[in-house]
N, CA, C and O of each residue as an XYZ file, in Angstrom:
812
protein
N      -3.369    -23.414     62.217
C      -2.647    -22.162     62.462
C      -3.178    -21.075     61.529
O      -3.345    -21.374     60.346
N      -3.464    -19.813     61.962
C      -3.948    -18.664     61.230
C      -3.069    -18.451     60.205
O      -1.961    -18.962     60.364
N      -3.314    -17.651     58.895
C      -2.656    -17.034     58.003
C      -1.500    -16.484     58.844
O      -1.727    -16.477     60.054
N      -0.211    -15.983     58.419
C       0.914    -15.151     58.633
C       0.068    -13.746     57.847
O      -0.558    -13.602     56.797
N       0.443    -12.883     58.969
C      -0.342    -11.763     58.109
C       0.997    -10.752     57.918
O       1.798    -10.398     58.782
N       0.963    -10.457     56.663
C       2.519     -9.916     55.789
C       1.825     -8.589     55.254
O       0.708     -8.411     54.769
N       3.232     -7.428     55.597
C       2.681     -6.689     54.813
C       4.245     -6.378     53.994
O       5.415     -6.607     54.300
N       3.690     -5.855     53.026
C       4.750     -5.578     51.639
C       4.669     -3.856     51.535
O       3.878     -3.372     50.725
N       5.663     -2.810     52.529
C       5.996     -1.319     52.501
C       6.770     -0.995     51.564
O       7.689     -1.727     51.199
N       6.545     -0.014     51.117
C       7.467      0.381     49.430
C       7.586      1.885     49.551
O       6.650      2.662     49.740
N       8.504      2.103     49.454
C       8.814      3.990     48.490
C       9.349      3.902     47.145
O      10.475      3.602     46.746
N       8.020      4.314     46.383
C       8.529      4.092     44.679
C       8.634      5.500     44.140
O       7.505      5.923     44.390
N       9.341      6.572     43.506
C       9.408      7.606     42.294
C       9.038      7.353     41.264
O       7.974      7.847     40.894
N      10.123      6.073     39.997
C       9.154      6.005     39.271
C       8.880      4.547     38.519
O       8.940      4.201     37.339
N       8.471      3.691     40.052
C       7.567      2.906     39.964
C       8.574      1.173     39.990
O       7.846      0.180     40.011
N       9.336      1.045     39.990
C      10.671      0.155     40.335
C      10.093     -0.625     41.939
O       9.659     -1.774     42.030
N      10.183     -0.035     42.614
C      10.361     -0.343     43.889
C       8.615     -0.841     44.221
O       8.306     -1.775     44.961
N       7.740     -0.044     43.544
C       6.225     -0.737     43.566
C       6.380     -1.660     42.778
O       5.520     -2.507     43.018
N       7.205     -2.045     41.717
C       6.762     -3.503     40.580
C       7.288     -4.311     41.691
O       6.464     -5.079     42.188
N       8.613     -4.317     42.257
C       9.179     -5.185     43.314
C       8.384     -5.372     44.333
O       8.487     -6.532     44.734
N       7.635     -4.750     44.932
C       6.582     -4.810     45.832
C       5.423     -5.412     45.495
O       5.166     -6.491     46.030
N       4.591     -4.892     44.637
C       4.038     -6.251     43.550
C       4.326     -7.870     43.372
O       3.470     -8.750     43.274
N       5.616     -8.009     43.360
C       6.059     -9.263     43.012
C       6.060     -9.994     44.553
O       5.740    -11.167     44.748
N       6.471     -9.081     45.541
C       7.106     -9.659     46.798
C       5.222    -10.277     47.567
O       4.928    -11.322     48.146
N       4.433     -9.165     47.226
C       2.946     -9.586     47.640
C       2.364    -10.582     46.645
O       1.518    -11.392     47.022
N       2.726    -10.551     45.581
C       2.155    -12.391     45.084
C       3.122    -13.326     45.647
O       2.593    -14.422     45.829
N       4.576    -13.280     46.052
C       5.021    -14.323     46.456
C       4.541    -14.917     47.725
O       4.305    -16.122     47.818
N       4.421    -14.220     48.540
C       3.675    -14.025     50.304
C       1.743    -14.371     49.854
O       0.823    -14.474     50.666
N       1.696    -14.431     48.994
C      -0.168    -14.695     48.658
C       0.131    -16.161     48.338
O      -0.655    -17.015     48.749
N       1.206    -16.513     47.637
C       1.208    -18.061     46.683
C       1.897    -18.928     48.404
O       1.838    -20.149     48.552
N       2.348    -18.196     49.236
C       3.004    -18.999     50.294
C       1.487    -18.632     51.881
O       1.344    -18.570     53.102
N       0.891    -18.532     50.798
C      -0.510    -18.301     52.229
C      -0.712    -17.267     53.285
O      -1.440    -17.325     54.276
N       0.150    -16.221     52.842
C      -0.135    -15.351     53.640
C      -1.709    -14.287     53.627
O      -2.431    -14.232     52.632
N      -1.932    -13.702     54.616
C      -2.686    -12.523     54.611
C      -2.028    -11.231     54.064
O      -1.637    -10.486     54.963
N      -1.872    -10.909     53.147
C      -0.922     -9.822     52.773
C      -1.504     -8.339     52.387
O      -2.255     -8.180     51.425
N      -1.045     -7.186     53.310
C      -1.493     -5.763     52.643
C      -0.247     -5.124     52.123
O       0.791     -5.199     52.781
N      -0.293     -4.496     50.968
C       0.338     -3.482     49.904
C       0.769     -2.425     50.077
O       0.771     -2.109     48.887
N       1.199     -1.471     50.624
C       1.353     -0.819     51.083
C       2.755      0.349     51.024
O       3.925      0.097     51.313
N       2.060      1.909     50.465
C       3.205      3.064     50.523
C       2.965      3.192     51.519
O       2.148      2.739     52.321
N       4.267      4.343     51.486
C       4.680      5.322     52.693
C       4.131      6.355     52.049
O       3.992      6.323     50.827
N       3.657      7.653     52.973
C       4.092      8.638     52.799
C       4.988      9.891     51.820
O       6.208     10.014     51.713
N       4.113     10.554     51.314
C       5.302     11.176     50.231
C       6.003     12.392     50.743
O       5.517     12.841     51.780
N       6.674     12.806     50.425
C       7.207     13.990     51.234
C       7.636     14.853     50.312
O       7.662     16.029     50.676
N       8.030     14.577     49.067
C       8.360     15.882     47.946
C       6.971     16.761     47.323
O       5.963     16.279     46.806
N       7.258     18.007     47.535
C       6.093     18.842     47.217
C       5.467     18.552     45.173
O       6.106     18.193     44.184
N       4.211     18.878     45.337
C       3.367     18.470     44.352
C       4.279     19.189     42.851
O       4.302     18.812     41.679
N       4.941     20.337     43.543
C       5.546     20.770     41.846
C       6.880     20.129     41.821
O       7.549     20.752     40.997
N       7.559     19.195     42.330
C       8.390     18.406     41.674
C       7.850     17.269     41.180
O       8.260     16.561     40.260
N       6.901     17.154     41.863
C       6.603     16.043     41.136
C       5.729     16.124     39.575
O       5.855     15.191     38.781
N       5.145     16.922     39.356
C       4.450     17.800     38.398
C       5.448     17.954     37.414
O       5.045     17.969     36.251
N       6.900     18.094     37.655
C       7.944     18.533     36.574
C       8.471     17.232     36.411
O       9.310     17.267     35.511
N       8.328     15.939     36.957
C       8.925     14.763     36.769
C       7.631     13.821     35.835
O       6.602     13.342     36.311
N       7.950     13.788     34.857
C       6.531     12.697     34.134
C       6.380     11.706     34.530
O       5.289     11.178     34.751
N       7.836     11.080     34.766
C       7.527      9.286     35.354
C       7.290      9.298     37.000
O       6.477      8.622     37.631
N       8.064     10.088     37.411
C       7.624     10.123     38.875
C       5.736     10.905     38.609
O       4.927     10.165     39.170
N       5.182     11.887     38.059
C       3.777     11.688     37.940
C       3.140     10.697     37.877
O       2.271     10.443     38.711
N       3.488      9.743     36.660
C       2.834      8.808     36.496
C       2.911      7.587     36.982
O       2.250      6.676     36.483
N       3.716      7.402     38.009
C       3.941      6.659     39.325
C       2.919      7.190     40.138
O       1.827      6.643     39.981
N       2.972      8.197     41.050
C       1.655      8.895     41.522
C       0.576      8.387     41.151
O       0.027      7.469     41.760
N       0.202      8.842     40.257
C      -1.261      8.680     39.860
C      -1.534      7.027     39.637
O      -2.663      6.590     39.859
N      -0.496      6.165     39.207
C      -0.974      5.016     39.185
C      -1.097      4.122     40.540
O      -1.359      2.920     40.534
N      -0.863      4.913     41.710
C      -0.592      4.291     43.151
C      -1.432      4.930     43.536
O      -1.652      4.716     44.728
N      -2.322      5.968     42.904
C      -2.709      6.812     44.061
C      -4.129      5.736     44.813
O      -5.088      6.311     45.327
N      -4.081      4.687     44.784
C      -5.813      3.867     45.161
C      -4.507      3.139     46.332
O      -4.925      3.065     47.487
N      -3.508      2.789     46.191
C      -2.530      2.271     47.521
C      -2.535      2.651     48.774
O      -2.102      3.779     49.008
N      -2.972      1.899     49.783
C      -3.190      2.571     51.221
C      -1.649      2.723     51.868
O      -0.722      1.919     51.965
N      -1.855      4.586     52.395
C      -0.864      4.361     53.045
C      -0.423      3.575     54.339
O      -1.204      3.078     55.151
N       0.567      3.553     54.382
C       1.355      2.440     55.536
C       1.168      3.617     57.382
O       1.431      4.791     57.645
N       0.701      2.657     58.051
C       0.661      3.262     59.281
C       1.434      2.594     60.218
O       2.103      1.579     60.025
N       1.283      3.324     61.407
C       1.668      2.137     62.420
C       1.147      1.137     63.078
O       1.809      0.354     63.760
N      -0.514      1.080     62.862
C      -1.299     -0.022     63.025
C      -1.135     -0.719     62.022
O      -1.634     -1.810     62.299
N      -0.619     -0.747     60.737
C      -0.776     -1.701     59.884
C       0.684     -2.437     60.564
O       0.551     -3.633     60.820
N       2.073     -1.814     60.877
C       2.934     -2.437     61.814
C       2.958     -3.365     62.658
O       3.689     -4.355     62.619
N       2.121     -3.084     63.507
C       1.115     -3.451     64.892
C       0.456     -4.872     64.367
O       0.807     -5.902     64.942
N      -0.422     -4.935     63.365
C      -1.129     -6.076     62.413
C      -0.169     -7.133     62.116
O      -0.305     -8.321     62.408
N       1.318     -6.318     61.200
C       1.935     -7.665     60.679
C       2.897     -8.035     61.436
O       3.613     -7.352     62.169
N       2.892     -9.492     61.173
C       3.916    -10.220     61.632
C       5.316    -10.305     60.926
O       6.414    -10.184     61.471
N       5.082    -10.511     59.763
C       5.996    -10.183     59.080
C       6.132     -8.689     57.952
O       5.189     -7.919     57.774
N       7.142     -8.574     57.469
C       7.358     -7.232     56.740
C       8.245     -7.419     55.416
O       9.106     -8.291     55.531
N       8.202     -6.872     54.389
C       9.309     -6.859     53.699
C       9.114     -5.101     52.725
O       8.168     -4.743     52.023
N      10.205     -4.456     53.013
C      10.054     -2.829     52.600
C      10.739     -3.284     51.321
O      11.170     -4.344     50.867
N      10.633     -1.797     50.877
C      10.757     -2.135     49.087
C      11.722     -0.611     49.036
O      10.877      0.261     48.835
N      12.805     -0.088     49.112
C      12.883      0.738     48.929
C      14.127      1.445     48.061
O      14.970      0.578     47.831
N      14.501      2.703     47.522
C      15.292      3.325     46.329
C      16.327      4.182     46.986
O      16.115      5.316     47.414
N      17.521      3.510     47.031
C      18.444      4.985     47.869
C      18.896      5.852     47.324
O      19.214      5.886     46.135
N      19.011      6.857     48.283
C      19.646      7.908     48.191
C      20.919      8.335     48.603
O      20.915      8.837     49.727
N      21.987      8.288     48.047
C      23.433      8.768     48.785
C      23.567      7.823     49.480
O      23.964      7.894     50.643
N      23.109      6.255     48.597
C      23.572      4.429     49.791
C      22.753      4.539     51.201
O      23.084      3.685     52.023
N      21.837      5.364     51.569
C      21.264      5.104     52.400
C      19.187      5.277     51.955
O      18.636      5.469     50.871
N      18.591      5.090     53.391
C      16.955      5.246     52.431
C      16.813      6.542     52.192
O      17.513      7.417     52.702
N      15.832      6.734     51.348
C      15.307      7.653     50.581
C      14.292      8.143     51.873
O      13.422      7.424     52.364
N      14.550      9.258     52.216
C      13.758     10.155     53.526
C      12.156      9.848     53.681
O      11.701      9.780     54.823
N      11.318      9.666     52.586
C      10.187      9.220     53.083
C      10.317      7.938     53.705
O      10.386      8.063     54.928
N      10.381      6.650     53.282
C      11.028      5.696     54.104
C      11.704      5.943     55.556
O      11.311      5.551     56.655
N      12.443      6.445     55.338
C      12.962      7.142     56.664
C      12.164      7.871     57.872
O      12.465      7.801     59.063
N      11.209      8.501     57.372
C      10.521      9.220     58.145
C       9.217      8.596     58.453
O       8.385      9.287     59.042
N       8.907      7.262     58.099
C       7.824      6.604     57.984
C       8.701      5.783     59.441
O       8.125      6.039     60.499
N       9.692      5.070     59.566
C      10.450      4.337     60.349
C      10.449      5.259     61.756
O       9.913      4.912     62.809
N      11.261      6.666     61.496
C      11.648      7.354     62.232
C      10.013      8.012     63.264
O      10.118      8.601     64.339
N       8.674      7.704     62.580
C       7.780      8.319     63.434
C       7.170      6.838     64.188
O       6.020      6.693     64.603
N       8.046      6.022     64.223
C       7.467      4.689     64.452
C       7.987      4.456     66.409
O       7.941      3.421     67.075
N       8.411      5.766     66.806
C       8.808      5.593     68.321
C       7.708      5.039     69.654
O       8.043      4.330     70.603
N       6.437      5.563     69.397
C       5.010      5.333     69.819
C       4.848      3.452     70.444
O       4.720      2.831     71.499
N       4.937      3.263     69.306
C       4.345      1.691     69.080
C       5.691      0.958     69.047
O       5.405     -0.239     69.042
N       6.862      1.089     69.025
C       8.126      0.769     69.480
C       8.441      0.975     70.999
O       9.033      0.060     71.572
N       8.041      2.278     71.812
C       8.006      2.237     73.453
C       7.085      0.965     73.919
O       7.228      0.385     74.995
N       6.262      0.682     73.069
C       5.455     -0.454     73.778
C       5.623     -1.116     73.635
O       5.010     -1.848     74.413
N       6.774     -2.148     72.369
C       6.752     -3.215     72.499
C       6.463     -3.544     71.750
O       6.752     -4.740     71.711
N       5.797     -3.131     70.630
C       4.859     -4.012     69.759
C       5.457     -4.015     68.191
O       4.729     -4.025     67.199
N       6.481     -4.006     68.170
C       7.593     -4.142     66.980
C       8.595     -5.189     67.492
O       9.338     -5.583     66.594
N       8.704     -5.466     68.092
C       9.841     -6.672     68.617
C       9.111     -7.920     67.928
O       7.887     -7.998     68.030
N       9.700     -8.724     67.353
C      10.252     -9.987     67.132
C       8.909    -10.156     65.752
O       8.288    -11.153     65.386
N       8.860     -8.745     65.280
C       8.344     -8.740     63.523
C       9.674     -9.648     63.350
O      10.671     -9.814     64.053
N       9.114    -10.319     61.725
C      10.072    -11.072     60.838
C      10.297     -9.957     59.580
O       9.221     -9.505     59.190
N      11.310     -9.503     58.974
C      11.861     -8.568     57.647
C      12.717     -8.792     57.318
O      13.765     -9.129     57.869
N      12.299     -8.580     55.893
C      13.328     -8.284     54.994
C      13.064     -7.508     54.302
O      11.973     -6.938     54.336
N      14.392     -7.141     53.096
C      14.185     -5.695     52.601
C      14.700     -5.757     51.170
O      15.377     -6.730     50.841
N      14.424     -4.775     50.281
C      14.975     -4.684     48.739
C      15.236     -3.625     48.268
O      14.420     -2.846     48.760
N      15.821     -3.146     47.666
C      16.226     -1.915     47.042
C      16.766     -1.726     45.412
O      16.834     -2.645     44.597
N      17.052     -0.598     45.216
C      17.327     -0.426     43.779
C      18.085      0.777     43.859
O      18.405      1.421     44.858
N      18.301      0.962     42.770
C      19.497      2.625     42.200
C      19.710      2.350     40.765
O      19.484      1.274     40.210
N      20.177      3.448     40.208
C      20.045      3.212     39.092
C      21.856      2.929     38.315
O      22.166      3.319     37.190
N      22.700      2.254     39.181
C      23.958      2.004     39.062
C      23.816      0.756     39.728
O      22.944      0.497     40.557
N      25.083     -0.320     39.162
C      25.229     -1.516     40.095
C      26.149     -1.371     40.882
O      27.042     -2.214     40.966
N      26.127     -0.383     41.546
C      27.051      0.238     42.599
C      26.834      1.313     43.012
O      27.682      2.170     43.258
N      25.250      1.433     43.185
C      24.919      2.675     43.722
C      24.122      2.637     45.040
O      23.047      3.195     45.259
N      24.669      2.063     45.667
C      24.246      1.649     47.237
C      23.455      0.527     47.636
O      23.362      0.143     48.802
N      22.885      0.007     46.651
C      21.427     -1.223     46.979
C      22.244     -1.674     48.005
O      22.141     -0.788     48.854
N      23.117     -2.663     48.501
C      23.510     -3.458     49.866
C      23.717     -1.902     50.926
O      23.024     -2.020     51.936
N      24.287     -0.908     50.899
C      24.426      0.170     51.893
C      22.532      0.305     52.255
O      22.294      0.723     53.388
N      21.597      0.061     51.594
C      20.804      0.668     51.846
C      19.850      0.061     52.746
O      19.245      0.521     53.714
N      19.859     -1.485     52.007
C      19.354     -2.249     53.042
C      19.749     -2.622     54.032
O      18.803     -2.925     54.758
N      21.129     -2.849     54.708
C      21.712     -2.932     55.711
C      21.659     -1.543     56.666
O      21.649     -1.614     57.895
N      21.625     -0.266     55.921
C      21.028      0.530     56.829
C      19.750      0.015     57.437
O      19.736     -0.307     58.625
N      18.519     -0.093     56.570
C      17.058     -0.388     56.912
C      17.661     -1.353     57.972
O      17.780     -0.976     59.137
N      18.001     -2.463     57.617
C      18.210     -4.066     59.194
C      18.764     -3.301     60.273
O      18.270     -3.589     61.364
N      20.065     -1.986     60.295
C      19.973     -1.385     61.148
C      19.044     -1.233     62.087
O      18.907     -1.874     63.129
N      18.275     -0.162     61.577
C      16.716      0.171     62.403
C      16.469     -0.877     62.812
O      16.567     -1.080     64.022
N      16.094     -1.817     61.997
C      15.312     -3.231     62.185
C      15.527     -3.934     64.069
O      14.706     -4.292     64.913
N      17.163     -3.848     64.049
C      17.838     -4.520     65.077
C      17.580     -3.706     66.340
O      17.629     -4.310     67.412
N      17.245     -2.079     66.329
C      16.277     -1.799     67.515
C      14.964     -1.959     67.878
O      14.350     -1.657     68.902
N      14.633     -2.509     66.813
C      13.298     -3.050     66.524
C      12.953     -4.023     67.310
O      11.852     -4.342     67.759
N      14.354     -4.622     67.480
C      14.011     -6.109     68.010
C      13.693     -6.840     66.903
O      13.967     -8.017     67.142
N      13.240     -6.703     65.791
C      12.855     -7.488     64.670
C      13.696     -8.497     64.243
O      14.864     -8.130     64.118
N      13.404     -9.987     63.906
C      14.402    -11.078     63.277
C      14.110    -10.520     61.795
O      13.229     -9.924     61.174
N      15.586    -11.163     61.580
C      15.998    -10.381     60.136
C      16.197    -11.468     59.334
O      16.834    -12.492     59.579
N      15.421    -11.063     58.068
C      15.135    -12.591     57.229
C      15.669    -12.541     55.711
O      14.965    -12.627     54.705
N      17.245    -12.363     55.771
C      18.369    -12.404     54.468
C      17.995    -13.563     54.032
O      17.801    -14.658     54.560
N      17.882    -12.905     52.377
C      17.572    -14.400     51.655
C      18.801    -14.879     51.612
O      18.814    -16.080     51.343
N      19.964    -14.344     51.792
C      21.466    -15.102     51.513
C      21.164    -15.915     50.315
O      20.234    -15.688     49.542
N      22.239    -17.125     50.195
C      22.251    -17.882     48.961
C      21.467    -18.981     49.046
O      21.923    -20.111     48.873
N      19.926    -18.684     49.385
C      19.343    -20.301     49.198
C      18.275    -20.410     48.507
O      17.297    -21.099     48.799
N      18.443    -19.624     47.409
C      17.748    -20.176     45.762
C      18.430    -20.340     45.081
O      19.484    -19.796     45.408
N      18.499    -20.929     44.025
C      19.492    -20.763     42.396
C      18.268    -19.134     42.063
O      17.950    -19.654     40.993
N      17.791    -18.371     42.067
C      17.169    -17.440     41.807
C      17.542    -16.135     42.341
O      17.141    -15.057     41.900
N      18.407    -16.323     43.407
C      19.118    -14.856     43.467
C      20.369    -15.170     43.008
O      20.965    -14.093     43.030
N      21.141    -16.039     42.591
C      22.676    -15.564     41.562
C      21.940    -15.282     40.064
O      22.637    -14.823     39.158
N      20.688    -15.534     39.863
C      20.270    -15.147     38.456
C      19.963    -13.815     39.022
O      20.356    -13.043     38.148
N      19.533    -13.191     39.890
C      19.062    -11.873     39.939
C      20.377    -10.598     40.229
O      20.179     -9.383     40.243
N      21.482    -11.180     40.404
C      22.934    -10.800     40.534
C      23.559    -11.430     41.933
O      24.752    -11.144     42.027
N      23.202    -11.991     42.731
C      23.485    -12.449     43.605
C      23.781    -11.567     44.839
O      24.856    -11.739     45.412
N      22.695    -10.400     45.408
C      22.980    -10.182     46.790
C      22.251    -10.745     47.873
O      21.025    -10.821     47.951
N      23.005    -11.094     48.618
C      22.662    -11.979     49.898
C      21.589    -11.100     50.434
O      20.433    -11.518     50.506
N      21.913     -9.916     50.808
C      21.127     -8.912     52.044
C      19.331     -8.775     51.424
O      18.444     -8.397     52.190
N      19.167     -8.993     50.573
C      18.302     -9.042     49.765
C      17.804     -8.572     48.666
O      18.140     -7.397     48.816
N      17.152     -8.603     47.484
C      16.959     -8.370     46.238
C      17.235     -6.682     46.303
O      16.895     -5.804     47.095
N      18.185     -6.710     44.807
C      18.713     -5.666     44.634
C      18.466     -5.271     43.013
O      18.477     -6.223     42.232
N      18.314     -4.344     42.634
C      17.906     -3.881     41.113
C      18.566     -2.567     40.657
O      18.383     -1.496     41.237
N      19.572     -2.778     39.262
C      19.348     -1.388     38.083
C      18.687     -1.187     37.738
O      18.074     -2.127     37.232
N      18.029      0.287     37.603
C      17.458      0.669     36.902
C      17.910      1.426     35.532
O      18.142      2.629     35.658
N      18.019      1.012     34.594
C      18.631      1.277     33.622
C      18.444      2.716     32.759
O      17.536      3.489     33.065
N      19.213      2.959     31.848
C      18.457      4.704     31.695
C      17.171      4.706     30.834
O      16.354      5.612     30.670
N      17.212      3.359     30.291
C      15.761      3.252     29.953
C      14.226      2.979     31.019
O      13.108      2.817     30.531
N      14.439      2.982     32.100
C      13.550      2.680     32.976
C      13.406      1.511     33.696
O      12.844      1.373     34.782
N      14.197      0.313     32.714
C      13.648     -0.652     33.038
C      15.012     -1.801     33.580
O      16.195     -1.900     33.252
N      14.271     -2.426     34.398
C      15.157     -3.243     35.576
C      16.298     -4.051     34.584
O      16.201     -4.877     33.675
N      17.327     -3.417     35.204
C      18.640     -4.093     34.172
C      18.647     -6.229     34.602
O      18.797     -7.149     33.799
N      18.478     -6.280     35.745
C      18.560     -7.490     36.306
C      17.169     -8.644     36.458
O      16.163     -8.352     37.104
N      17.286     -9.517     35.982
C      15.633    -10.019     36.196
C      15.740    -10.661     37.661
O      16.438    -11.608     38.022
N      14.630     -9.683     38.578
C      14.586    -10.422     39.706
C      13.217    -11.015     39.819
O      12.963    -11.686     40.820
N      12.531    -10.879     39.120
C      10.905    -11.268     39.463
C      10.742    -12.646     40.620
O       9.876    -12.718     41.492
N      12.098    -13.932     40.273
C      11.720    -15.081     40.878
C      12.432    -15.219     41.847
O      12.076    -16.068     42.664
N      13.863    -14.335     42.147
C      14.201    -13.922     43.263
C      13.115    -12.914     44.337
O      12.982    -13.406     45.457
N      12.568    -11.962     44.165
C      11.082    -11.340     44.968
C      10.669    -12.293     44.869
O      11.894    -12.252     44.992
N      10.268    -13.107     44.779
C       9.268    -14.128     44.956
C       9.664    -14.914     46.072
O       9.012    -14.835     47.114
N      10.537    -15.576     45.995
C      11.694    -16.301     46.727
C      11.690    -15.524     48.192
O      11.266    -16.041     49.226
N      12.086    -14.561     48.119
C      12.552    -13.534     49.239
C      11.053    -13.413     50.341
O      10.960    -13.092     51.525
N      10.127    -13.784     49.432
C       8.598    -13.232     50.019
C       8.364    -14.291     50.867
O       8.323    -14.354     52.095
N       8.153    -15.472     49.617
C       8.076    -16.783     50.486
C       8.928    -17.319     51.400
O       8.342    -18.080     52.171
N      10.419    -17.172     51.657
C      11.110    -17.320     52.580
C      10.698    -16.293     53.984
O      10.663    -16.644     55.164
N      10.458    -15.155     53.498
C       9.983    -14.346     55.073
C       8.438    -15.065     55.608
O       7.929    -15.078     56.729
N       8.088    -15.483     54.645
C       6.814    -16.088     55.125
C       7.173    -17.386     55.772
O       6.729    -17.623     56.896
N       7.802    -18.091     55.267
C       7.784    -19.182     55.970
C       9.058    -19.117     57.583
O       9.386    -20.091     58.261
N       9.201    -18.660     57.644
C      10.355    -18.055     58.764
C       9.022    -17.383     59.907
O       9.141    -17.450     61.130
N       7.886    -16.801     59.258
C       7.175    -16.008     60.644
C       6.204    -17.435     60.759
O       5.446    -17.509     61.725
N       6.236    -18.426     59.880
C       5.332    -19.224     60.102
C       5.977    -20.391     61.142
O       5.240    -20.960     61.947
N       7.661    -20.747     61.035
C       7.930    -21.068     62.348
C       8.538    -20.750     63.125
O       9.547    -21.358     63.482
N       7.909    -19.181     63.883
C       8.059    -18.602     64.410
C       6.762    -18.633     65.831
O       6.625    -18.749     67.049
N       6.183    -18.468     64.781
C       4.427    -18.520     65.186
C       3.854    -19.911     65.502
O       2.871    -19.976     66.241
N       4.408    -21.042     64.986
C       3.958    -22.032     65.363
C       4.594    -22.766     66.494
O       4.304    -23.801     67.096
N       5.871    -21.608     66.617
C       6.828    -22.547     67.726
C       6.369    -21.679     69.127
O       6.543    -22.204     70.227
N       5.653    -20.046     68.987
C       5.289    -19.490     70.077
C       3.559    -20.078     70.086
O       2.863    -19.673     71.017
N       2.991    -20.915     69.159
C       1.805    -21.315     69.502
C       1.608    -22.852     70.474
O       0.485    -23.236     70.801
């Protein structure tokens, strides 16, 4: 049976949601996948970002990251987005990366992807489950099977325990209040192995 070819979509500011994306593409590499890396689209103009240092230096350290298309869509079988809400729902580039995805959705060719999804905020109650359950929203016109890690690691009650999938503080120091590194991992290799019998049961 061919590789599962996975891709790992992210919207990072300042840089949270790419380390999680990072982690989720070595987990999907250690479980045999074909895996591409992959932003969205930015959509805030160059002088906010210019007045933000960490969101700069997020930029510039992504800037070699290919953006995400809808042929790279088209390619994977499976998916797992990485993304930071806004007001408990996604953050508009995300959004607008989904929302121009009507094309290659009239045809068909988004139905029965495998995803899952992750998020962050910088409160433990600042939407991470509103946000991803929005994203599975979309997902479910997608036609896409939806691949909740729910409770089947001991590695997501160490990461705080959300079912819908890996969730993160960002603390006011920058840095991830919660250790999820082996939960993303978990989450990666479970979507992988879910498109793998998927694929072997339509082969």
């Amino acid at each position: 049976m061919d590789k599962v070819k996975f891709a790992v979509i992210y919207y990072s500011m300042t840089g949270t949601n790419y380390q999680l994306a990072q982690w989720a593409a070595e987990g999907a590499n250690q479980a045999g996948a074909e895996v591409r890396l992959l932003k969205v689209h930015e959509l805030a103009p160059d002088a906010a970002i210019n007045n933000n240092p960490v969101w700069k230096a997020t930029v510039e350290a992504t800037k070699d990251i290919k953006e995400a298309s809808s042929d790279d869509l088209d390619w994977a079988e499976a998916i797992i987005f990485s993304v930071p809400t806004r007001f408990g729902n996604l953050a508009s580039q995300m959004k607008q990366f989904i929302d121009l995805q009507g094309g290659i959705w009239a045809q068909g060719k988004l139905m029965n992807k495998v995803v899952s999804a992750m998020s962050s905020a910088q409160n433990s109650h600042g939407g991470q489950e509103a946000t991803i359950k929005s994203l599975y929203t979309s997902m479910m016109h997608w036609g896409a099977i939806i691949a909740a890690p729910g409770y089947t690691d001991a590695s997501i009650f160490k990461a705080g325990g959300n079912p819908y999938g890996t969730s993160v503080t960002q603390g006011q120091d920058g840095k991830m209040v919660e250790d999820v590194k082996d939960a993303v991992i978990h989450q990666a290799k479970r979507t992988v192995e879910i498109a793998k019998w998927l694929k072997k049961g339509k082969e």
